[in-house]
N, CA, C and O atoms as CSV, one atom per row, in Angstrom:
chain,resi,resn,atom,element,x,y,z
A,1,UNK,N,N,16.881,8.116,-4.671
A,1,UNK,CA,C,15.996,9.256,-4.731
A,1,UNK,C,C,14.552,8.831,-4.447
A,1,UNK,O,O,13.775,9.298,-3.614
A,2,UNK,N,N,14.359,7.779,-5.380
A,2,UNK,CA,C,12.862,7.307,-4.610
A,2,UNK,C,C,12.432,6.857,-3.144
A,2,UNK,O,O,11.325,7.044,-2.640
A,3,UNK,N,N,13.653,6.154,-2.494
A,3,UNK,CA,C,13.493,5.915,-1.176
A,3,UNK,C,C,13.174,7.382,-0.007
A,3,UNK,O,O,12.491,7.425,1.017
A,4,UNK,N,N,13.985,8.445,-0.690
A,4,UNK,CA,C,13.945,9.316,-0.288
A,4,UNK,C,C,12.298,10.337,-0.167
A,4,UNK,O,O,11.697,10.850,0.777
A,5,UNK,N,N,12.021,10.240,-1.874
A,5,UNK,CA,C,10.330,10.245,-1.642
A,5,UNK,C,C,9.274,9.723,-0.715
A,5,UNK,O,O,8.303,10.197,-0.124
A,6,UNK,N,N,9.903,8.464,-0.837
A,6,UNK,CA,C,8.526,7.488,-0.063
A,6,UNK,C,C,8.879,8.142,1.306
A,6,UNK,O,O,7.956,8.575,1.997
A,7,UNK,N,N,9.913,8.216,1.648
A,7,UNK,CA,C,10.268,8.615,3.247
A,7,UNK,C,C,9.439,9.548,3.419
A,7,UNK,O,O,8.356,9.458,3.997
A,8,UNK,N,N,10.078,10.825,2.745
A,8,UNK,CA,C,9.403,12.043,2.781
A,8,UNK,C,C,7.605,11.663,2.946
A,8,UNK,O,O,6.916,11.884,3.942
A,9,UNK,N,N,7.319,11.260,2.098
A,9,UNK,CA,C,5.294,11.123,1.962
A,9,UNK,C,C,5.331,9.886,3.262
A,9,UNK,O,O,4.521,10.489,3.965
A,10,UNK,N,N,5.610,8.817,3.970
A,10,UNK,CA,C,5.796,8.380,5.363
A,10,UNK,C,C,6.014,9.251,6.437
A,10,UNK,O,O,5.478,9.153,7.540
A,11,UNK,N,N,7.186,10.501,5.922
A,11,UNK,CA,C,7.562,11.210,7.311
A,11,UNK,C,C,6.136,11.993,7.745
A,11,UNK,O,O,5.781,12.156,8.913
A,12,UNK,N,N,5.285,12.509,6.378
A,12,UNK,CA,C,4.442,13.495,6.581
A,12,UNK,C,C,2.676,13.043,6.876
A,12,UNK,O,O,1.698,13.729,7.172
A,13,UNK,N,N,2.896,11.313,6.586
A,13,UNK,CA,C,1.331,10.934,6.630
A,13,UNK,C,C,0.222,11.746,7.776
A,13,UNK,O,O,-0.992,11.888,7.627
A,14,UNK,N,N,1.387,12.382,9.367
A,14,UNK,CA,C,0.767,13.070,9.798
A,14,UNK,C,C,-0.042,14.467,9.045
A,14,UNK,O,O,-1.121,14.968,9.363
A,15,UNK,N,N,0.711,14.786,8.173
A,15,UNK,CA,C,-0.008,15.722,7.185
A,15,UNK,C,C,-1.388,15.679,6.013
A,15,UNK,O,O,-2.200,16.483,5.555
A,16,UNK,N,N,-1.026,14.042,5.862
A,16,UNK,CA,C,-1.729,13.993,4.462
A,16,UNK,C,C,-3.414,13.324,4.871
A,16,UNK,O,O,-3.646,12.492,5.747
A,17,UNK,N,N,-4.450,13.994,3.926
A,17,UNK,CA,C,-5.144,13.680,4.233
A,17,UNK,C,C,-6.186,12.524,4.072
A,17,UNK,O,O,-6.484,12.195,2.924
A,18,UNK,N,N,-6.781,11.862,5.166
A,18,UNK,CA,C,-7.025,10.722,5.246
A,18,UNK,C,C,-8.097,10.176,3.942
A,18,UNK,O,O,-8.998,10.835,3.424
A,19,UNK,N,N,-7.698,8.844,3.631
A,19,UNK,CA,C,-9.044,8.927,2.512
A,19,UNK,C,C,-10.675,9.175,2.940
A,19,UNK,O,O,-11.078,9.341,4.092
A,20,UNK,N,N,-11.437,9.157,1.805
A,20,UNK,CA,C,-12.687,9.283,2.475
A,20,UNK,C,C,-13.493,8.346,3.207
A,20,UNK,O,O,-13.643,7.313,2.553
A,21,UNK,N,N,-13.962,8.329,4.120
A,21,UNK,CA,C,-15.037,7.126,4.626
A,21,UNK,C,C,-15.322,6.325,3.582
A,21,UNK,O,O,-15.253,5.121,3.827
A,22,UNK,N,N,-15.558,6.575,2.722
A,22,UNK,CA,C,-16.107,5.727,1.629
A,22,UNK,C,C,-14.674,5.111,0.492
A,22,UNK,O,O,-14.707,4.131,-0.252
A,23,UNK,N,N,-13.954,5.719,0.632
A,23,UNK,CA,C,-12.616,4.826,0.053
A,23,UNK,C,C,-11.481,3.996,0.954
A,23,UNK,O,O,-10.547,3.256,0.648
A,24,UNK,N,N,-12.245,4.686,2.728
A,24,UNK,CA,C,-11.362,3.927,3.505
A,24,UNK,C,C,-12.387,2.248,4.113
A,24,UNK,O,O,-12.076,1.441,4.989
A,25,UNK,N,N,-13.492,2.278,3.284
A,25,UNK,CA,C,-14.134,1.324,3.315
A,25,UNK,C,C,-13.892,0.017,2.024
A,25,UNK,O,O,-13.961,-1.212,2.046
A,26,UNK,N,N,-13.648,0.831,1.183
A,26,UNK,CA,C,-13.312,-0.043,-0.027
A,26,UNK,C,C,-11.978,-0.261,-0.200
A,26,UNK,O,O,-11.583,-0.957,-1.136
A,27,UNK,N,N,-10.839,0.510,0.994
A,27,UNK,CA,C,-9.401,0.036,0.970
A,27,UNK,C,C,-9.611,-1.436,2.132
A,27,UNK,O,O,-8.913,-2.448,2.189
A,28,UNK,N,N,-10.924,-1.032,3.021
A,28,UNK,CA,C,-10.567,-2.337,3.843
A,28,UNK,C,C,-11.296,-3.632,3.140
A,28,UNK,O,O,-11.165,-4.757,3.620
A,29,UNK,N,N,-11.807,-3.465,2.368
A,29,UNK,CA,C,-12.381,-4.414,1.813
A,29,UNK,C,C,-11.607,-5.231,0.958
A,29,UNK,O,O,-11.769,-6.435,0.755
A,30,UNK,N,N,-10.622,-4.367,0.399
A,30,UNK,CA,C,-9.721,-4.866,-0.858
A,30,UNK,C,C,-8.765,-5.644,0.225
A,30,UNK,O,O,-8.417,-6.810,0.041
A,31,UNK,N,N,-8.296,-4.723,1.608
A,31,UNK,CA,C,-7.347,-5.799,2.347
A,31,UNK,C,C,-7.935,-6.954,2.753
A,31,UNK,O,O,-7.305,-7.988,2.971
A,32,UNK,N,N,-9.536,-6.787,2.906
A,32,UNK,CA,C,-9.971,-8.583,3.635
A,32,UNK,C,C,-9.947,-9.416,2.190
A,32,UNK,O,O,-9.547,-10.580,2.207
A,33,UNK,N,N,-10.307,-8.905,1.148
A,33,UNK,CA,C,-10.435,-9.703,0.385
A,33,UNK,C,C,-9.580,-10.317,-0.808
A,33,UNK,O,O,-9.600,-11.478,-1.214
A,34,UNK,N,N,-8.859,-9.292,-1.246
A,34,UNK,CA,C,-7.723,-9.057,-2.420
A,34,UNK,C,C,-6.388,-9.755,-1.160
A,34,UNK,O,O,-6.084,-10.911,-0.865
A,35,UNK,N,N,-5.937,-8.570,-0.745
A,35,UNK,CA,C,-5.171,-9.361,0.181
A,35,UNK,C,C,-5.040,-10.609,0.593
A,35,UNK,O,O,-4.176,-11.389,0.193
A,36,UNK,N,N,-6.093,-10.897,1.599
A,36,UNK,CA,C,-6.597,-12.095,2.296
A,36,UNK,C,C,-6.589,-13.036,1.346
A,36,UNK,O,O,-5.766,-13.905,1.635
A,37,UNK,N,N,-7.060,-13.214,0.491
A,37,UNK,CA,C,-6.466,-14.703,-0.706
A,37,UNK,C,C,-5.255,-15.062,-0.397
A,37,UNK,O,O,-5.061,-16.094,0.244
A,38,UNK,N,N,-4.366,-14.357,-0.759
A,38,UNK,CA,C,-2.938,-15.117,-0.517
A,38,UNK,C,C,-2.629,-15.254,1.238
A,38,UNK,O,O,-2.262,-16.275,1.819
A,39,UNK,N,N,-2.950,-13.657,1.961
A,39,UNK,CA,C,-2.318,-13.443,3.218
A,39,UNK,C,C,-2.907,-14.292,4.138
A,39,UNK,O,O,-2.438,-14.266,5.275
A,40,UNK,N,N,-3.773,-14.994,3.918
A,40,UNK,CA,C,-5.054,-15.141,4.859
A,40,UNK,C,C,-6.580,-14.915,5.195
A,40,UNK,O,O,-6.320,-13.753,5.505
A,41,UNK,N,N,-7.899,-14.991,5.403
A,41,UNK,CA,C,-8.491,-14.085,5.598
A,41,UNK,C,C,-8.471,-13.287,7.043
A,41,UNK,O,O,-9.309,-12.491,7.467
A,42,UNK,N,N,-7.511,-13.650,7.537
A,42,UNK,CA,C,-7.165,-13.277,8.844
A,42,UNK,C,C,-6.011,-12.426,9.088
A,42,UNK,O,O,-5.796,-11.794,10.122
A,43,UNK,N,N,-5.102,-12.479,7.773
A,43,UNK,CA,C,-3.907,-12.176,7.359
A,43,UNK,C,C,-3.405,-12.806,8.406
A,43,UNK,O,O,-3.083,-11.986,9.265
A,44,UNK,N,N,-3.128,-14.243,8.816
A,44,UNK,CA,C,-2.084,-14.832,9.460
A,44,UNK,C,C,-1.442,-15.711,9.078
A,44,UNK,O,O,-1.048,-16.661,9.754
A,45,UNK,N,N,-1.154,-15.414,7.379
A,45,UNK,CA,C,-0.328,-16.059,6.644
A,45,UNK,C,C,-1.261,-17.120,5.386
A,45,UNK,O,O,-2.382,-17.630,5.355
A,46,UNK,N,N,-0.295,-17.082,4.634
A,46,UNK,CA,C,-0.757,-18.141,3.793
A,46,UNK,C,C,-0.331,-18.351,2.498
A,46,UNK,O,O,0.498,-17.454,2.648
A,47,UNK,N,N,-0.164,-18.659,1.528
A,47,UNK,CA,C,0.373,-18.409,0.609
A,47,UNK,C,C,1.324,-17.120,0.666
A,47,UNK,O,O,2.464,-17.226,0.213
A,48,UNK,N,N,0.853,-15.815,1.252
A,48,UNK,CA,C,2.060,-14.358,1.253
A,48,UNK,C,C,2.120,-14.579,2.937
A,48,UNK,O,O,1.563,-15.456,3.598
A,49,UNK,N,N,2.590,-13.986,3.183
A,49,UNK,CA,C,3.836,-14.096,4.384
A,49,UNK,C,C,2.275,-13.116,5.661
A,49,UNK,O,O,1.294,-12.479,5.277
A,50,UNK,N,N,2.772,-13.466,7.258
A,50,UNK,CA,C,1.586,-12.767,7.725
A,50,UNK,C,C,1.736,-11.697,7.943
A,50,UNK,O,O,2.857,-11.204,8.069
A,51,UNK,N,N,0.372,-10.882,8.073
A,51,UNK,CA,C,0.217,-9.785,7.784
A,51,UNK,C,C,0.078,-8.880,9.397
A,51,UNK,O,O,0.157,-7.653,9.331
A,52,UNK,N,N,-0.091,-9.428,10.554
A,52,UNK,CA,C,0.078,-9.204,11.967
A,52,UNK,C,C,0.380,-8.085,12.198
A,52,UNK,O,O,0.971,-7.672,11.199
A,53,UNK,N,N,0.337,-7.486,12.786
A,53,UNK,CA,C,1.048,-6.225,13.677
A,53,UNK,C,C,2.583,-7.163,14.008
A,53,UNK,O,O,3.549,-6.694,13.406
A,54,UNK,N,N,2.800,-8.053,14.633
A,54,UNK,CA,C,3.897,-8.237,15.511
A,54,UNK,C,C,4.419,-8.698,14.684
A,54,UNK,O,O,5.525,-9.040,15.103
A,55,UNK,N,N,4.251,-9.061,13.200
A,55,UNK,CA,C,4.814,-10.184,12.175
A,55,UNK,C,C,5.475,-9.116,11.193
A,55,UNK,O,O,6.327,-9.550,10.418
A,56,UNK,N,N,5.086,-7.433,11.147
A,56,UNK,CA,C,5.709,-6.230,10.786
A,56,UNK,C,C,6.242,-4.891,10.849
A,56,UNK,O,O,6.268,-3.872,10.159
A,57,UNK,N,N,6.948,-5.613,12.743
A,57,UNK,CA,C,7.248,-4.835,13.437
A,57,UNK,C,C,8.887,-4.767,13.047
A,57,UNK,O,O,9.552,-3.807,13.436
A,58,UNK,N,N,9.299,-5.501,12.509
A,58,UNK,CA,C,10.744,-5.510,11.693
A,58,UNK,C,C,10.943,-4.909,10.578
A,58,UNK,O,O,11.986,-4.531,10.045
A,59,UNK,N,N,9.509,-4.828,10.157
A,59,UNK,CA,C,9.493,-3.894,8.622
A,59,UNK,C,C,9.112,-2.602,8.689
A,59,UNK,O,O,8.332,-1.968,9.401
A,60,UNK,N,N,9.996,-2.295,7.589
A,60,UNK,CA,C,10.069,-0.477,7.654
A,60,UNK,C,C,8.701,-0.273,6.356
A,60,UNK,O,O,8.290,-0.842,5.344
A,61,UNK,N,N,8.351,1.108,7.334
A,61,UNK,CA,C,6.862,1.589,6.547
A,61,UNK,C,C,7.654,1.865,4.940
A,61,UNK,O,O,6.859,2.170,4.050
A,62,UNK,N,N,8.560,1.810,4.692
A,62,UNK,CA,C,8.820,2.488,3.181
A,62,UNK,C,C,9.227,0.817,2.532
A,62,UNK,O,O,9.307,0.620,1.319
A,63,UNK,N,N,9.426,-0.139,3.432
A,63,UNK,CA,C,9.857,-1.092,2.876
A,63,UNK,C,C,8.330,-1.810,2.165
A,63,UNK,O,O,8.152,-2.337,1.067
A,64,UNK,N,N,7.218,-1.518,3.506
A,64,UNK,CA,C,5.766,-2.384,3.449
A,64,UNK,C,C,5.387,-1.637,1.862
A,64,UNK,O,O,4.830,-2.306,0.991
A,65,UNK,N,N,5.756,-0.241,1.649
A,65,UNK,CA,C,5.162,1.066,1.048
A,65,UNK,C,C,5.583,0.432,-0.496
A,65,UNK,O,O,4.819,0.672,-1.431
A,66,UNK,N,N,6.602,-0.241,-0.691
A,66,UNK,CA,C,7.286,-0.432,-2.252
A,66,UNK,C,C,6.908,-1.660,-2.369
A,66,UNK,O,O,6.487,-2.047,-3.459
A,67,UNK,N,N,6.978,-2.519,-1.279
A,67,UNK,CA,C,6.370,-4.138,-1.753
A,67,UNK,C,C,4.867,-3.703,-2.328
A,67,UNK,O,O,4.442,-3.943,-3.458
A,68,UNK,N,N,4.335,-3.166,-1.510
A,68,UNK,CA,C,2.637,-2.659,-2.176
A,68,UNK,C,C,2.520,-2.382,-3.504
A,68,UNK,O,O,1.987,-2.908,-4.481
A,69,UNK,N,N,3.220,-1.329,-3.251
A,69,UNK,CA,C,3.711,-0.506,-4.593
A,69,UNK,C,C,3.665,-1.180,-6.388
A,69,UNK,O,O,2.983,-1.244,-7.411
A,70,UNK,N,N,5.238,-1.648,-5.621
A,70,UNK,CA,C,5.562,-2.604,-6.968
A,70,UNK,C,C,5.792,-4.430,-6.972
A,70,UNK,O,O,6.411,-5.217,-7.689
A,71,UNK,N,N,5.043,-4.527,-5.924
A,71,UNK,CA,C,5.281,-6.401,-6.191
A,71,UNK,C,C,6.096,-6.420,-5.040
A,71,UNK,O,O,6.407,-5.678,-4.108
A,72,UNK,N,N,6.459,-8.257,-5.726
A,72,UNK,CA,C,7.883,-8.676,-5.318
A,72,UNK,C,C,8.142,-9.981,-6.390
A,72,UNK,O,O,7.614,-11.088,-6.293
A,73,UNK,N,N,8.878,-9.640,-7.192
A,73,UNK,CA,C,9.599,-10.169,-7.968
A,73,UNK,C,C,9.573,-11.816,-7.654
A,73,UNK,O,O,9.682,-12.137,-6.471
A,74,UNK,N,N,9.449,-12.767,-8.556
A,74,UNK,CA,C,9.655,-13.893,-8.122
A,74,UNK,C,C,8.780,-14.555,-6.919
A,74,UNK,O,O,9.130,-15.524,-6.246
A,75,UNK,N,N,7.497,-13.779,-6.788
A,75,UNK,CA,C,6.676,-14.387,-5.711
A,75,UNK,C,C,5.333,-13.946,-6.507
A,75,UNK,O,O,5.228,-13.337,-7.571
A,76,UNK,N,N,4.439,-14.409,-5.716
A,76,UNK,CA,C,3.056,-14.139,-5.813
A,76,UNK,C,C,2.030,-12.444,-5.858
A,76,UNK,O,O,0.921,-12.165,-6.313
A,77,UNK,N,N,3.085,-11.649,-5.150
A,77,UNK,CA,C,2.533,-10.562,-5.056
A,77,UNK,C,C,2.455,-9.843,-6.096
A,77,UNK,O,O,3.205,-9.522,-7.018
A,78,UNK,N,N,1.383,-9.643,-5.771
A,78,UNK,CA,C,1.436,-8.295,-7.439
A,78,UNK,C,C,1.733,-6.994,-7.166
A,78,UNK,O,O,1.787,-6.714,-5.969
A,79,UNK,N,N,1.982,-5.943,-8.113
A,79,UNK,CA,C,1.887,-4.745,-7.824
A,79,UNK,C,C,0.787,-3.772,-8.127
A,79,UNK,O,O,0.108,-3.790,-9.153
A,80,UNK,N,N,0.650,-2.707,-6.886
A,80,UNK,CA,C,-1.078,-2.634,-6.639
A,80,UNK,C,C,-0.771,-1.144,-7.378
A,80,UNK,O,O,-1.677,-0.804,-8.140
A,81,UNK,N,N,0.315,-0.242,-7.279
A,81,UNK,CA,C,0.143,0.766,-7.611
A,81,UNK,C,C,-1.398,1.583,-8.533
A,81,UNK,O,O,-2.321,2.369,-8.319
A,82,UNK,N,N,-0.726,0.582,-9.788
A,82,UNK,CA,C,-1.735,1.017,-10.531
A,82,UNK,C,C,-3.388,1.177,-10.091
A,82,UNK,O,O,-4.158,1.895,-10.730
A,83,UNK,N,N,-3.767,0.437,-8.971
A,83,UNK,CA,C,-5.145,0.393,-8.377
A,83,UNK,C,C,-5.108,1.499,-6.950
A,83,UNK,O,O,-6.203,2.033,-6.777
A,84,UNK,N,N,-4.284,1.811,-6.168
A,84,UNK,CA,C,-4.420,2.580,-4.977
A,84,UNK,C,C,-3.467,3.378,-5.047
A,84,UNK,O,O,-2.485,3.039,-5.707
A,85,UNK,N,N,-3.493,4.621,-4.404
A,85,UNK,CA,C,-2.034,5.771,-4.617
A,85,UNK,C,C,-1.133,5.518,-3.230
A,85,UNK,O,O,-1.499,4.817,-2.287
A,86,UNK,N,N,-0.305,5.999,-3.291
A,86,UNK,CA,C,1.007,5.549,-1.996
A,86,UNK,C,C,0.403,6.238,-0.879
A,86,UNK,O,O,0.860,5.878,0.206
A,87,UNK,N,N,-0.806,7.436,-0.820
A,87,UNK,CA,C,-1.047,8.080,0.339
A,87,UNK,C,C,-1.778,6.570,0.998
A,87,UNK,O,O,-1.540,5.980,2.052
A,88,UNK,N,N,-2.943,6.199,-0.341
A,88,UNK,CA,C,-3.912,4.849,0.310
A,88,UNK,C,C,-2.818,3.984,0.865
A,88,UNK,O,O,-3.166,3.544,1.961
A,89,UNK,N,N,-1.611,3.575,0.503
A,89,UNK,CA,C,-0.915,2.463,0.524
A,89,UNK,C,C,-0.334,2.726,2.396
A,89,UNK,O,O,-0.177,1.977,3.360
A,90,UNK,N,N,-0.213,3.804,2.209
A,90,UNK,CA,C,0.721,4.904,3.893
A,90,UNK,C,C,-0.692,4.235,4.572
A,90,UNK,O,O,-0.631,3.392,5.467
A,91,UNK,N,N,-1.803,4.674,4.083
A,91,UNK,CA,C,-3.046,4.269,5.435
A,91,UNK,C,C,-3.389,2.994,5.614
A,91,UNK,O,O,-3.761,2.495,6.676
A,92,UNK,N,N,-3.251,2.388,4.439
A,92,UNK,CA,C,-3.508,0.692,4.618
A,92,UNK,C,C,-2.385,0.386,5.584
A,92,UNK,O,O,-2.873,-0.236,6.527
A,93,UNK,N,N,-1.172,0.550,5.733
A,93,UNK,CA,C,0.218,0.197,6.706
A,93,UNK,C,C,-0.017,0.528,7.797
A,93,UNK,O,O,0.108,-0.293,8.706
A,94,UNK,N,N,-0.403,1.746,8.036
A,94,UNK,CA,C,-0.741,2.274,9.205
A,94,UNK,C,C,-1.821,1.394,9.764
A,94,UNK,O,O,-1.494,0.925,10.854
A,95,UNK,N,N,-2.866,1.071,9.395
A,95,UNK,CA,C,-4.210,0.286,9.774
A,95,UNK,C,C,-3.405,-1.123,10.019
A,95,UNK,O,O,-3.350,-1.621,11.144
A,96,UNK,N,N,-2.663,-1.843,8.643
A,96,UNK,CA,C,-2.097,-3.061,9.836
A,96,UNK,C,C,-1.180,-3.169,10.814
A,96,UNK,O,O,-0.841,-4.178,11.433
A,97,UNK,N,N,-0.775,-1.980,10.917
A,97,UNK,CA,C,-0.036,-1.995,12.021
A,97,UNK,C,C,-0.469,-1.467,13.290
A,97,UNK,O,O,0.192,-1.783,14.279
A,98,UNK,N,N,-1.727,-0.522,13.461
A,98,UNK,CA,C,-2.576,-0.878,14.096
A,98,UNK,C,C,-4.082,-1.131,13.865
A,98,UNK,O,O,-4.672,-0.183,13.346
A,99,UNK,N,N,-4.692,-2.037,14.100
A,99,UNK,CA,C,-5.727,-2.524,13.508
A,99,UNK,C,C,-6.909,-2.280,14.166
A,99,UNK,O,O,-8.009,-2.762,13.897
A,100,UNK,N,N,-6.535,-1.260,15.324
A,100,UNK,CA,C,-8.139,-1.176,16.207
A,100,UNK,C,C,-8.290,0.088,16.217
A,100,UNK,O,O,-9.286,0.587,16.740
């Protein structure tokens, strides 16, 4: 049922609305910096796995959407929920997957 959610809020990101300039500044900040510790500051790996466009072209947006979400068990990642909502989490995915 939850996979089914996240789908649903993925199928519709064309719908949902974008954060504000000013929170889509402090989501990229948290990815160069929060992120970038483990990922890289480049996100091309490092301690967490890389963060590339071409390095998460195998991964499904609901898969990127729950690692965010809630961790990953037995690794380094934490779970961000509690700090960003799944719409922020849909636009951060979207942005690394395209980044320009």
């Amino acid at each position: 049922m939850k996979k089914l959610l996240v789908l649903l809020l993925v199928s519709s990101t064309c719908f949902a609305v974008e954060p504000s300039l000013e929170r889509q500044t402090e989501l990229r900040l948290l990815l160069k910096n929060d992120c970038g510790a483990c990922h890289g500051l480049l996100l091309q790996g490092g301690l967490g796995s890389p963060l590339q466009p071409q390095d998460l072209m195998r991964k499904s947006d609901i898969f990127l959407i729950e690692t965010i979400e809630n961790g990953r068990k037995g690794t380094a990642m934490p779970p961000w929920k509690p700090f960003i909502t799944t719409s922020e989490i849909s636009w951060l995915v979207n942005l690394l997957r395209h980044p320009n």
